[in-house]
N, C-alpha and C positions, 0 to 999 in steps of 0.2 A: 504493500500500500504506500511507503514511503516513497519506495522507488517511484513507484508509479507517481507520485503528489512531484520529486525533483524533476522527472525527464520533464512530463506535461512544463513545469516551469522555465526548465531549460531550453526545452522546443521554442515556446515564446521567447524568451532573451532573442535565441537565434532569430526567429522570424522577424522580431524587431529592430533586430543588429542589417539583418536584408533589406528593410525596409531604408531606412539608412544609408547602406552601402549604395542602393539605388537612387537614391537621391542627391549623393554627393558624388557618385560617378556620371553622374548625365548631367546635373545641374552646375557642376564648376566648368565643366568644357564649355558648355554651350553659357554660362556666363562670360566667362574669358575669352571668346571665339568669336561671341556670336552678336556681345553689346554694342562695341564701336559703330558709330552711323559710316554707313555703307557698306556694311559687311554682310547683308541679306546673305550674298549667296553662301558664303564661308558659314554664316549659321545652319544654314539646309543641309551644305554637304557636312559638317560636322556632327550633324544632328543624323544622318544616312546611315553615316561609318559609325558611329554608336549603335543605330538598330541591326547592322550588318555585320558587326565584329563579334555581339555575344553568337551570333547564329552560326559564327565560323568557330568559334570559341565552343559552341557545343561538337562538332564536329573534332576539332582536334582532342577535347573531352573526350570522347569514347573512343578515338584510335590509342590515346593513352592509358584506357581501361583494356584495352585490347592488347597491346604491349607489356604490358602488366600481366597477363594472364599467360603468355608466351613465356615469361621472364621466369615464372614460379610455378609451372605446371600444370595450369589449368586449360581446359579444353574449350573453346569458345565455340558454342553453338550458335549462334543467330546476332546479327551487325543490325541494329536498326537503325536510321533519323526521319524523324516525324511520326507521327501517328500513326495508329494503324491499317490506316489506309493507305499504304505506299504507293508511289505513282512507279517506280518501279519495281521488281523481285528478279535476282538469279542466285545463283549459288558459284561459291569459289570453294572448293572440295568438299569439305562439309560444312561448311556454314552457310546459313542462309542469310542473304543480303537484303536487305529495305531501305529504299532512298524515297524519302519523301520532303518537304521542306526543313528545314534542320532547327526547328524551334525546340524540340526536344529530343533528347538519343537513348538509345539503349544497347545494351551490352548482354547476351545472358552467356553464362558460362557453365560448367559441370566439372566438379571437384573442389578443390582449395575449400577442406573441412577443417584448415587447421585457421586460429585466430589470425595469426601474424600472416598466412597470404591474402586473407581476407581484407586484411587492413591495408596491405599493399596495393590490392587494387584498388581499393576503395579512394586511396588518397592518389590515385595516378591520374586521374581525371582532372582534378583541382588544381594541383601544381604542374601537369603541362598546360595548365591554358597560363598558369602566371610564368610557366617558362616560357611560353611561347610571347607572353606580353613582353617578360625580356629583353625576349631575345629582336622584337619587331625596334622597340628602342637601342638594342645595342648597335644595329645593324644601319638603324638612319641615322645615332650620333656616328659612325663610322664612315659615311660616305656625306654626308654636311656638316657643317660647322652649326647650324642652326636647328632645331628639329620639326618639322612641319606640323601644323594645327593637326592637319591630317592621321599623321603617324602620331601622334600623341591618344587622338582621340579611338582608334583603331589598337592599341596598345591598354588604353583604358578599358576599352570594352572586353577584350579577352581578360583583363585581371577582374574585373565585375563576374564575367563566366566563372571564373575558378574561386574567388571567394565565397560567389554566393552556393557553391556548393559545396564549401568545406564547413560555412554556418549550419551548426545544430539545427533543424528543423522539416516538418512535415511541409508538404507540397500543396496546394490547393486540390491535386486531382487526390490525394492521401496518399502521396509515395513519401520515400524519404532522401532526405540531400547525402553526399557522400559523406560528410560532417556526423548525419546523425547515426549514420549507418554502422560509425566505431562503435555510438554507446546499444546499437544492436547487434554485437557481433554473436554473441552466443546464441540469441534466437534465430541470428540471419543461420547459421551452420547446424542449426536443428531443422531448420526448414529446408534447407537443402539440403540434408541428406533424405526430410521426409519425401521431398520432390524428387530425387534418383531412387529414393523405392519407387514410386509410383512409376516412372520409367520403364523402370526395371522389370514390374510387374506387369505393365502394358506389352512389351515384349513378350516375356515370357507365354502370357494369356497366348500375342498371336502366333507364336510358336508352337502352341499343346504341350509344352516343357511343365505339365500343371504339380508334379513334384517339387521343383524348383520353385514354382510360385508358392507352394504352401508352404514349404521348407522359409519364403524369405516372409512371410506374412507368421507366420510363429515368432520370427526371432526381430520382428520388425522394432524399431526404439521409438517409441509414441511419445514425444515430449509431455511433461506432467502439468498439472494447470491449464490455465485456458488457453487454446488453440487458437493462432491468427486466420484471418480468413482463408489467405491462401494454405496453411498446413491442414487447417481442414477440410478443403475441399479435395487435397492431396491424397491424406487419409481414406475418406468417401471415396475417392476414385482406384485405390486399392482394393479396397473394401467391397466394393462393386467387381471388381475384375474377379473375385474370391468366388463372390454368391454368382457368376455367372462361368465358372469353369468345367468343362462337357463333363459328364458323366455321374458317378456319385461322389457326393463330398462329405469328407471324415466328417463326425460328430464336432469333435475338439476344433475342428477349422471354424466350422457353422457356429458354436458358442462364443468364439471367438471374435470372429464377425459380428455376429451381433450384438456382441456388449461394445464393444469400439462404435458399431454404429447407434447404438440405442443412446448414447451416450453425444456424441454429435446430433442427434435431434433434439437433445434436452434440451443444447446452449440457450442464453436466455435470446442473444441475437445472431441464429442464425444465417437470413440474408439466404445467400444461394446453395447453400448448402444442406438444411433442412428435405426442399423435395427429393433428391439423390439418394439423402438416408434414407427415408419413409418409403420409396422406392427398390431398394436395395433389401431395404427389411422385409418386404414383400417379396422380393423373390427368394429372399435364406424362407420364409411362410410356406411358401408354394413346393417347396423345398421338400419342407417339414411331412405336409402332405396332412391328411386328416380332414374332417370337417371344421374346424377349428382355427387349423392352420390354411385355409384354405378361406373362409372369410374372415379373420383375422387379416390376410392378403387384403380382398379387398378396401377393410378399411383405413388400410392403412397408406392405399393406393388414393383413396376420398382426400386424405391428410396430404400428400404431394401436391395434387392439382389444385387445391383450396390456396396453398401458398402463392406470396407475391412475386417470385423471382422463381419459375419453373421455365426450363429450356423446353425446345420445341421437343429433344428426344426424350428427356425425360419424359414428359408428357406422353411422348406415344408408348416410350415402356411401359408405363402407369398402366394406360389403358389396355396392352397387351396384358399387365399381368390381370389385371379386371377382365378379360378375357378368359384367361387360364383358368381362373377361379370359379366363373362359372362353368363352363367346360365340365371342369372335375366334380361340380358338383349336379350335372345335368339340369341347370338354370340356362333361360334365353340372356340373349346379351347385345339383343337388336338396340336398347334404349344403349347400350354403350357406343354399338359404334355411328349413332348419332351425332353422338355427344361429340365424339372423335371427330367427325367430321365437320362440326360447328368449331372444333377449338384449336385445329392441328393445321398446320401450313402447307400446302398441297405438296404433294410427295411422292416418290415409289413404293417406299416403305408404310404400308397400311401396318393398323395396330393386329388385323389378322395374321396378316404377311410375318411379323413379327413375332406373334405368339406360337406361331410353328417354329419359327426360329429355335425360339428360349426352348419348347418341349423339346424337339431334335436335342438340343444341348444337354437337356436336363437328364433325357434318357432314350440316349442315340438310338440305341437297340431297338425300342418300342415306336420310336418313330420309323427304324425301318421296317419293319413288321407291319405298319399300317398306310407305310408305301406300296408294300407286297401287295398289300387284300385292296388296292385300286382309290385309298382314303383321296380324294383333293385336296383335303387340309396339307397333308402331309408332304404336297408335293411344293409347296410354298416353302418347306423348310429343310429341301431337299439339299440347297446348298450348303447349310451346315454340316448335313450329314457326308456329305461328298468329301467335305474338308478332315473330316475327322476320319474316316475313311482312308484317305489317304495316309493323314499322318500315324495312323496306326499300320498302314501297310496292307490294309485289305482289299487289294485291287481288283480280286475277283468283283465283291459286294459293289468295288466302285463301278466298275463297267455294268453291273445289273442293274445299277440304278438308273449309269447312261444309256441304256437300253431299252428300260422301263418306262422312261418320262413322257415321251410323245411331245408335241409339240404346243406352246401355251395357248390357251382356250379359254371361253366363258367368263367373268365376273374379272376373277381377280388375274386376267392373262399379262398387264404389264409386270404384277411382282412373281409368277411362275416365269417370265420370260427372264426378271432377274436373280430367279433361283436358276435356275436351267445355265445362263449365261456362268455361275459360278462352278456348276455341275461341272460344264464343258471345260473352264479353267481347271477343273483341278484331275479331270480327265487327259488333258494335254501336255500338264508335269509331271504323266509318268513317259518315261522315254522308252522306245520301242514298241509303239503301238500299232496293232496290224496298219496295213496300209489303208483300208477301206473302212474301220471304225476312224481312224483321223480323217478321213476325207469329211467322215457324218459331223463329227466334232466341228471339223472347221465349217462344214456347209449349215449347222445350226447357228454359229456368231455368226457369220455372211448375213442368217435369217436375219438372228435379230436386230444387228447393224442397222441391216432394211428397212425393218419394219418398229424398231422402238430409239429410233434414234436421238441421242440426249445433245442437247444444245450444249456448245462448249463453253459460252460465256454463261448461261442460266447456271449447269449443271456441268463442272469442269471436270470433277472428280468421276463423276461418270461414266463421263465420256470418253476420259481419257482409261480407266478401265478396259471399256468395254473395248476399244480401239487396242487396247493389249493382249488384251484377250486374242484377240484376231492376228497380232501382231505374234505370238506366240505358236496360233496353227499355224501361219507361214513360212513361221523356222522349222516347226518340226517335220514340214512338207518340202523344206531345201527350197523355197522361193525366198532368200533370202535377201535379196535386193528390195523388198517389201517390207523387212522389217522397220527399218528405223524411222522410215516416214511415218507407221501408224504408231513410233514411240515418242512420235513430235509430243502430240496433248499431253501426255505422262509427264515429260520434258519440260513442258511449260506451264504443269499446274503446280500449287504447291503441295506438293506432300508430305506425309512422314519419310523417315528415311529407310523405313522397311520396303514401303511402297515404292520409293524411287532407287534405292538399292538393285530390286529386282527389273525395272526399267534398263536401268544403266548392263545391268548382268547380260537384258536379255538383246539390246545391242552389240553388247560384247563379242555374245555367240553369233549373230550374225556376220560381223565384222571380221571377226579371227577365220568363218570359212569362208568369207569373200576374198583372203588374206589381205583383209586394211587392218593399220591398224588400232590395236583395241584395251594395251596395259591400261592406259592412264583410267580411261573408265573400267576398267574391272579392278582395280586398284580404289578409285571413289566407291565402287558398290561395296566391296570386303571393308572400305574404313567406315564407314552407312551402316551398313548391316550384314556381318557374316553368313546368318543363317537364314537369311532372304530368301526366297524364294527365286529356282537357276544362280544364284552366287555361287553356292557348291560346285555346282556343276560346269561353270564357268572356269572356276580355280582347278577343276581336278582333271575336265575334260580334256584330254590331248587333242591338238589337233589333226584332224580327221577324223576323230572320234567321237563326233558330239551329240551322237543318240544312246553313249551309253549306259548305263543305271547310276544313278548318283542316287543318297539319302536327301528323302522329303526332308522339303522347306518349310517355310508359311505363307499364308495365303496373305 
């Protein structure tokens, strides 16, 4: 409580001290610049270079947060300037780049759990903008005898960048300045280690590595006391990946879970993180199984959607598990997907589409069994089961289900045509497949291509899938001049790095039999994601080799 009564204190000094710093760095220049009669224009352009220096002042800011992290070991993920709307995005090997106007930057990084690297980045920002102020001074006392209004005012405003981020204090938007960031270093290095579990566990999830996940969710370090918003939303999204892992889950996982999450629904203020538990807690319920646990689900699915800040999929899980629950308990559930369709954002993913999903998940087995006996439900959630399929190795069962499907039909034919489309991917990552089941493989993405075709700018992620998808039959069909053009959309949307991992892989193979070449990108997918989906295969296939068995990926 003390602590908390000094920082609060302290933050204000700082924000006061900013307030300040602001004032005496704009207002003495453009007093001494800009007073004398006939100096209009020397006051404008003095007045320019002051709004234009801190905005270069933030820019050398975060290359100095970035040098910083080279220096001591840390891994930089993601270069931003401006908002999150960046006018442009690329990638220089793994980092991902955002240029937008440079009013504000960011830096994210992964590792540096120790205090002292923390603090080293943290103060790299600040003092190169006042080295950089400097050095802008050393450089025009060196080549004039006089220093220009210009260079002074331009030197000023980089030292305004670096001060006002070494002052103690909270942001307007509720970030914090590099200043304040020392007196949080031990919660900043609890949060991030809690944000590389969740990583970690995200992976894992799309890997089927589901040992590994439980193994890191038992020994995970939950910091004690109340949770910032981002560690709990971190948490919840562990936590979520737990209650959503295929098959049956140990008891000891499930109590687990759910006490971390019942426990994050408690907080007094929530915010966004609240519907995700209630959520989450509904599927460990569904889980559970029973009458009990089963509306139980339900109402706890009532408690997500009732909240202020629920995301669109939360939302649609919600309703899928309200779905589920009636299902299991032979109740209609027509008045739900109403309701769904009044409150959810139009989509491919219906809360039906979805509830076949989570079942396939829940208990792969029984969903293929009511693939068998002709269910339609089941075929919605066929591409889970493809996937799991695979990664278990059961290629027979996978080819019976590519077999079994027929072509999308009736009500819900756009989300069978994007279960089917998932079926076919994960039919086309086993290597050596007759030649006339891949011809069908590929001549159903041709279908769908055709006939459900996703807008690139609407639906980038989609599309750029679905365009891999296809990209994929045409390697395993040797029309390899084909490939890399349909791995353009991949290329240019943003993804994670498992999803572009396997992009970059799957040009690779194209490339190494065309004999162009292909290290530096199969080199970016291995530093991306190892266990990517074709990266193995990529890395172990010799050339001239490259239809032959390699171990499943992920999807």
């Amino acid at each position: 409580m003390i602590c908390g009564v000094l920082k609060t204190g302290l933050y204000f000094v700082g924000r006061t001290l900013a307030a300040l710093v602001v004032l005496v760095g704009v207002g003495l220049p453009m007093l001494a610049y800009g007073g004398s009669p006939g100096a209009q224009f020397q006051f404008l352009a003095v007045g320019g270079v002051l709004f234009l220096a801190p905005q270069a002042g933030v820019v050398v800011h975060e290359l100095g947060h970035v040098l910083a992290c080279r220096a001591v070991g840390a891994e930089v993920k993601a270069f931003r300037l401006g908002g999150a709307r960046a006018a442009v995005r690329f990638r220089v090997g793994t980092v991902q780049v955002s240029l937008g106007w440079p009013y504000r930057g960011r830096v994210r990084f992964d590792g540096a759990f120790s205090p002292w690297r923390r603090a080293v980045i943290a103060l790299a920002g600040p003092f190169t903008d006042l080295a950089a102020a400097g050095l802008v001074l050393a450089s025009s006392a060196a080549a004039v005898a006089r220093t220009p209004p210009l260079v002074i005012a331009a030197a000023d405003g980089l030292a305004m960048a670096g001060l006002l981020n070494l002052l103690p204090y909270r942001t307007r938007s509720g970030g914090l300045t590099d200043g304040a960031q020392l007196f949080e270093l031990r919660s900043g290095i609890a949060a991030a280690k809690l944000r590389a579990a969740r990583q970690s566990a995200d992976r894992l999830l799309r890997a089927g590595r589901t040992a590994e996940l439980l193994e890191l969710h038992a020994v995970l370090d939950v910091p004690g006391g109340r949770l910032s918003a981002a560690q709990a939303a971190d948490l919840a999204l562990v936590e979520f990946d737990v209650a959503v892992l295929p098959g049956r889950l140990p008891g000891d996982a499930a109590q687990l879970a759910e006490r971390r999450v019942s426990d994050l629904a408690r907080q007094q203020d929530p915010g966004r993180v609240a519907p995700l538990a209630y959520v989450t807690l509904a599927l460990l319920r569904l889980r559970q199984g029973g009458a009990h646990g089963y509306g139980e689900a339900e109402r706890l699915c009532e408690q997500a959607l009732a909240g202020k800040y629920v995301t669109d999929l939360s939302r649609r899980i919600a309703f899928a598990a309200v779905i589920m629950s009636r299902q299991a308990r032979g109740l209609p559930h027509d008045d739900v997907r109403a309701a769904a369709a009044a409150a959810l954002v139009p989509g491919i993913r219906s809360p039906e589409a979805m509830a076949a999903e989570l079942s396939a998940v829940f208990d792969p087995d029984a969903a293929l069994r009511a693939f068998r006996h002709g269910d339609p439900g089941a075929r919605l959630g066929a591409g889970s089961i493809a996937t799991l399929l695979r990664r278990q190795g059961r290629t027979g069962e996978l080819m019976e289900l590519h077999a079994g499907f027929g072509m999308p039909a009736g009500q819900y034919a756009l989300e069978q045509a994007r279960s089917l489309q998932t079926v076919e991917y994960n039919v086309l990552l086993v290597p050596d497949l007759p030649p006339e089941m891949l011809d069908e493989a590929a001549s159903r993405v041709q279908w769908i291509t055709a006939n459900y075709p996703y807008e690139q700018r609407k639906e980038p992620r989609h599309h750029a899938a679905l365009e891999h998808t296809l990209a994929v039959a045409r390697l395993r069909q040797g029309r390899f001049g084909e490939v890399e053009p349909l791995c353009a959309p991949g290329q240019a949307a943003d993804l994670g790095p498992d999803d572009r991992a396997t992009v970059l892989a799957t040009i690779a193979l194209a490339r190494r039999a065309l004999g162009q070449p292909h290290a530096a990108l199969l080199a970016e997918a291995a530093a991306l994601s190892p266990d990517a989906d074709l990266v193995a295969e990529a890395r172990h296939t010799q050339p001239g080799r490259e239809s032959q068995p390699q171990p499943f990926g992920m999807t």
